[in-house]
N, C-alpha and C positions, 0 to 999 in steps of 0.2 A: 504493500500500500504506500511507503514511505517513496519507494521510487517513483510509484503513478503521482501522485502528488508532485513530487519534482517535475514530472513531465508538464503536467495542468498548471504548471507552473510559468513554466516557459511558455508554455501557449501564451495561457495569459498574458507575460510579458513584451513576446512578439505584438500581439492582437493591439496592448495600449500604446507600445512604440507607434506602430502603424497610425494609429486614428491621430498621434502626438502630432506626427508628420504632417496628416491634411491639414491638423489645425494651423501648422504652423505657416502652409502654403495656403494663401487666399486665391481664389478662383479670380480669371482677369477681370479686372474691372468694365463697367458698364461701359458702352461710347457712349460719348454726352456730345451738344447738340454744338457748342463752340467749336471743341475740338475735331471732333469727327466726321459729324452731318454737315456743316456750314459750308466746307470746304468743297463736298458732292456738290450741294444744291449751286455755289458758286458755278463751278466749272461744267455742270449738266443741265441745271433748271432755270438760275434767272433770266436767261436769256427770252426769256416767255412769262416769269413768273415776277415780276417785278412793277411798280405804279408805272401804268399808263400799256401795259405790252398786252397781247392777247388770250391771255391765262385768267380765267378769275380771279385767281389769289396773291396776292404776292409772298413770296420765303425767302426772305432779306433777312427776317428779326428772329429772333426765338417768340416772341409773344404772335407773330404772324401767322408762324408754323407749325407751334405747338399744338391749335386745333385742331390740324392735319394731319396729325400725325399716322393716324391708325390708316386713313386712307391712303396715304403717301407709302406705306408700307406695304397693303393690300397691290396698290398700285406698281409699285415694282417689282414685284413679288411676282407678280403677271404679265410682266413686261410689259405693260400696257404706255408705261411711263417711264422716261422720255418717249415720245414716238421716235420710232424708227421702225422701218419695215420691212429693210433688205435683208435675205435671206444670206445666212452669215458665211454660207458654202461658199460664195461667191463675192470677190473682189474687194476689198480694204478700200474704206473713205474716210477724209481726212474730218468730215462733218458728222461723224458718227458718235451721237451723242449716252451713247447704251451704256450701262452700268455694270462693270466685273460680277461676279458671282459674290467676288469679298465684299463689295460695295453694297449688292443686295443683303447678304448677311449681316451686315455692320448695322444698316436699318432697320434690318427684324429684331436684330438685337437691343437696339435702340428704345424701340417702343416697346420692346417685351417686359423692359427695366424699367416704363414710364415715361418715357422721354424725358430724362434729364439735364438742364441746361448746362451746368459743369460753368468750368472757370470763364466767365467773357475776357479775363487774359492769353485763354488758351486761342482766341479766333484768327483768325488769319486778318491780312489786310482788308478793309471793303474792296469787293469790286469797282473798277472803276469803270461806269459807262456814258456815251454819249448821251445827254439829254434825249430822249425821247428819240433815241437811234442805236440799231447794234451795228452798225458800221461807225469808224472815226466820225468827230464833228464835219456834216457837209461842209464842201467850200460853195455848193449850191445849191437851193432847196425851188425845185419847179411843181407850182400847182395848177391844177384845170382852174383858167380864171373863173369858173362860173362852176357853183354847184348845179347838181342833176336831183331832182326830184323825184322819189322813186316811192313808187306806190306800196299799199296794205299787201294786196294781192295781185293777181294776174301774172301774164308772164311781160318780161320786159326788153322789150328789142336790144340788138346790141349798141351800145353807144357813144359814140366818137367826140373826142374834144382835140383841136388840136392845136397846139403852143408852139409859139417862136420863141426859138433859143435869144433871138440877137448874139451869133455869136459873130464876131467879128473876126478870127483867127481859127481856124481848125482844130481840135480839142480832142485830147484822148482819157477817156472815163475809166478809171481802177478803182472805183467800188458806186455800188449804187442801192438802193433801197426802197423800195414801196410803202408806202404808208397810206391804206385806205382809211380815207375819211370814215366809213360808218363799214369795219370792218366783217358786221354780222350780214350784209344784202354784196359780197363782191363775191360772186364764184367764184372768177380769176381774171388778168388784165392781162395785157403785153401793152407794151411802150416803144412802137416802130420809131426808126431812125428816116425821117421826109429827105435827104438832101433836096439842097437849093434847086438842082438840074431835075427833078422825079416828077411826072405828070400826074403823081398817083394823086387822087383826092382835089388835083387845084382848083376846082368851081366851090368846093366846100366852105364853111364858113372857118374862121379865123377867129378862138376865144370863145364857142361858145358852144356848149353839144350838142348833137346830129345825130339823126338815125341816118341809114340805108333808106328806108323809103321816105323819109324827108328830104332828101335831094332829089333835083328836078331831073339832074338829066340820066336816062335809065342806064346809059353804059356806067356812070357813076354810082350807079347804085348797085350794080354789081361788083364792079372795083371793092367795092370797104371792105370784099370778103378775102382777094385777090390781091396780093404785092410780092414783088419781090424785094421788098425794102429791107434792112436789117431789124434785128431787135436790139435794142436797148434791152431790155428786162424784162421775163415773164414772171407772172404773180400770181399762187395761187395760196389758200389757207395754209400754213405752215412750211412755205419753199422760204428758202434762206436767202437772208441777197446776195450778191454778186460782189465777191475779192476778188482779185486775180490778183495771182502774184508777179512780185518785183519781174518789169520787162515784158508786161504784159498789159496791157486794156483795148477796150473799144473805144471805137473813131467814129467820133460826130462833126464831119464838113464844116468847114464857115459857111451860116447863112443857113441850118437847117434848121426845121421842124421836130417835135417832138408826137409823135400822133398817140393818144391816148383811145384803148382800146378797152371800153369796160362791157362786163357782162354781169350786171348784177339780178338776184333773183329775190321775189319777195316772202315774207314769215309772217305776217298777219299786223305788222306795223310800217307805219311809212315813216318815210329815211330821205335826209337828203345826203348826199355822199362829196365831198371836195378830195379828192386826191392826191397827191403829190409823191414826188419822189425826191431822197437827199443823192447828191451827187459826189464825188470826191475824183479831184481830178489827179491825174500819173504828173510827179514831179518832173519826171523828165518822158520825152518821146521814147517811146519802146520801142522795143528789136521786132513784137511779137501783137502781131493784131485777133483780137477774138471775137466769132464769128460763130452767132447759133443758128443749126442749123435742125432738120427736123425731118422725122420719117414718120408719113400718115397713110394712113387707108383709106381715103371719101368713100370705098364702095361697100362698106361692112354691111350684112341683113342677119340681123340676129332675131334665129325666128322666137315663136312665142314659145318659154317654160325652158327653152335650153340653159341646163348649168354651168356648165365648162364651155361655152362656144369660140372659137379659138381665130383668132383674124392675126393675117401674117402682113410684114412688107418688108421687101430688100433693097438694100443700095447699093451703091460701087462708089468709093470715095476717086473723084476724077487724077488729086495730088496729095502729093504729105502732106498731114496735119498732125497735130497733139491731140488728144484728148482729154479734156479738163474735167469736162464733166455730164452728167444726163439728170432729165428729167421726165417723166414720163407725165400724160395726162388723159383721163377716159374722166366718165360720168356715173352717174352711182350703179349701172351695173359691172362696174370696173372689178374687177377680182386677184387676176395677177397680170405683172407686164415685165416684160424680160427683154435685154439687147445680149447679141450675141455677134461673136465674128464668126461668120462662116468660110473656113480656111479655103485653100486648093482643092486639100485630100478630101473635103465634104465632113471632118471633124469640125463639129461646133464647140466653140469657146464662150461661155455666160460671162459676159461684163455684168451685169447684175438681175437679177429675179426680183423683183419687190412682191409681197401681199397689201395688194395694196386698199388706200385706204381714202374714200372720196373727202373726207374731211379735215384729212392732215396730210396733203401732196408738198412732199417734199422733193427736194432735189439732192442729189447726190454728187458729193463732188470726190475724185481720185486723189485717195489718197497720193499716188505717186501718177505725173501725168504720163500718157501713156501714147508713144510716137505710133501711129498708123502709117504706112507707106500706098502711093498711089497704086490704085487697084483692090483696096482690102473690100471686103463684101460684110455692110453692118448690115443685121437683121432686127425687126423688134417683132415680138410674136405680144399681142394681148389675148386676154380671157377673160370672158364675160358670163354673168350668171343672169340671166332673167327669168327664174324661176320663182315661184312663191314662197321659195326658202331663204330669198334674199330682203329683211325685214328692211332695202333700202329703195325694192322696186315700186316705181310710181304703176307697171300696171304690167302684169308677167302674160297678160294675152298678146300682147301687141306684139308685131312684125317690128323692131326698132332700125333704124337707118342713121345715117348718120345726119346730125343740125346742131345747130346751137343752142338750145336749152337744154334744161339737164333731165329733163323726158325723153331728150334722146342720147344719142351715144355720139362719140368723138376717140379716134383714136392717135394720140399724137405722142410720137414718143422724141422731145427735147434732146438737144446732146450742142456743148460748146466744143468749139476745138480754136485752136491757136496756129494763124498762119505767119508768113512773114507777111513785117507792116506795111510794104506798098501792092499785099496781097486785099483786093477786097472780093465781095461774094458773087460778083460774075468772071472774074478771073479765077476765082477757082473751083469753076465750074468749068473751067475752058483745058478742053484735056486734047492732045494729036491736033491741036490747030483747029479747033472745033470748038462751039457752047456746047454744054451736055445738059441734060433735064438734070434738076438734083433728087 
């Protein structure tokens, strides 16, 4: 007995040492909201979530954030938040605002503890940003001189305003930004580039908005749909603006136009919308001119109830370009939209897959830009659901085709590239001593 004793002894001994140990070792401490959280929401979320930007809420403060918390955690937890959409198999971007796996855990952790604020010494610096822009302070801020009035309901034609630059010297643009006035009635814009020499539009009015069928004369009225003019900037609910980098921007002529192209659609309140865009001009002339260009379908028939309905278009790039970046754009039967290089061998290569998402069209810009040589063959394939399993279709019997409201469909898949800068977009379209269609 005296020996088992000694043995139940030693256990014992073991058994308190052990438990001594945990005590001595405290579990890591909780992340708190200065230290930890501030730093994420910095460099992921105010760019949306801050006074005056398109977020409900702002998450600057701890007292801001603190209400959020459970959702903000639900919310990334399901990746719902940040949006992003590209499917991660496919191609690195430098705008890709998604959260590490540690960074999701560090927030569940966060809130699991309470959400605790911790030391306001531990915070980092404030962000610092442009007043009411996530581009640098413009050096020029252009608005539609005339607001547009836009109705409770109905649908609303597309609508033109269009601005003189007065510029008196030729100008090349490294960063740009959209700012819709009444940002809840704009599906999406583009901001063509008029040069002084372009017939497009000249009977139109000057400063004040227009439809298509408010001008008189009918070949004009078909024109507004119709240019081969450049873009300045396309705009849709959550596409980011426009940086290029050092040795790089686009080129607005002396003497041009700005034509603003809105498409806005109504929620059951009336709006009037002023628009504008900030500008920020290249310090010096660049090596490198960019040039958005675009692969669409006009002939899509997506019959009624089809899920997956699958619409293709291919190109052939005429010369070398860069690739900087894509953007895709359909309407709420939109589902997924893919660019691809389709090689020699008939091996296709995914530049990007998105799931996409009618409400947050983002743009996607390369992480690393990406030289194409003349001859490459881009594709975009999209996919459409118009079934009555899509809780976004306005009506899953209908025959859809392609138009301009968002009852119908629109298949355009965006992509900038980077020429040289006394390259503009009908020179390079001009391949063997020839124009080519693009």
């Amino acid at each position: 007995m005296a020996k088992s004793a000694g043995i139940v002894g030693i256990i014992v001994l073991v058994v308190c040492s052990s438990l001594g140990f945990q005590r001595a070792t405290p579990s890591a401490p909780a992340p708190t909201f200065y230290k930890d959280v501030l730093p994420v929401l910095q460099d992921h979320c105010q760019s949306c979530h801050r006074a005056g930007e398109v977020a409900p809420m702002p998450l600057v403060t701890y007292e801001q954030t603190r209400p959020w918390a459970n959702a903000i955690a639900h919310e990334v937890q399901m990746k719902m938040m940040p949006p992003w959409f590209a499917d991660s198999r496919f191609g690195h971007f430098a705008n890709d605002p998604s959260l590490t796996e540690q960074q999701i855990s560090m927030i569940s952790a966060w809130v699991a503890a309470g959400a605790p604020a911790g030391k306001s010494l531990d915070a980092p610096p404030a962000k610092e940003w442009a007043k009411g822009w996530n581009i640098n302070q413009p050096d020029l801020v252009v608005r539609m001189p005339k607001s547009v009035q836009i109705p409770a309901r109905g649908e609303v034609e597309y609508t033109y305003e269009i601005v003189a630059t007065h510029f008196t010297e030729d100008r090349w643009i490294q960063m740009s930004e959209f700012r819709p006035g009444s940002p809840a009635h704009v599906h999406h814009a583009v901001v063509y580039i008029r040069p002084p020499d372009s017939p497009w539009l000249r009977h139109a009015p000057i400063g004040e908005p227009f439809t298509a069928s408010t001008l008189k004369d009918p070949a004009e009225q078909r024109q507004a749909h119709e240019t081969t003019s450049d873009l300045l900037l396309v705009y849709a609910p959550g596409s980011s603006p426009d940086q290029w980098p050092d040795g790089m921007a686009k080129f607005v002529p002396a003497g041009s136009d700005l034509v603003f192209q809105m498409h806005y659609t109504t929620n059951g309140t009336a709006a009037e919308d002023q628009t504008g865009i900030g500008i920020v001009f290249a310090k010096a002339p660049p090596k490198q001119r960019v040039i958005t260009l675009q692969l669409n379908n006009h002939a899509l028939i997506i019959p009624p109830g089809a899920d997956d309905f699958r619409v293709e278009v291919q190109g052939t790039l005429p010369n070398d370009a860069t690739l900087l970046s894509l953007f895709p754009h359909m309407h709420l039967r939109g589902k997924r939209f893919e660019y691809d290089i389709v090689h020699d061998d008939r091996s296709v290569e995914v530049l990007l897959r998105v799931n996409y998402h009618f409400h947050w069209q983002l743009s996607y810009r390369l992480a690393e830009p990406r030289l194409l040589k003349a001859g490459t063959k881009l594709r975009a394939i999209a996919w459409y659901d118009n079934s009555k399993n899509n809780p976004h279709n306005p009506d899953p019997t209908k025959t859809v085709t392609w138009g301009d409201q968002t009852s119908d469909e629109m298949m355009v898949g965006f992509f900038d590239v980077a020429v040289p800068a006394g390259m503009d977009k009908w020179k390079f379209f001009e391949r063997n001593g020839g124009p080519q269609s693009p």
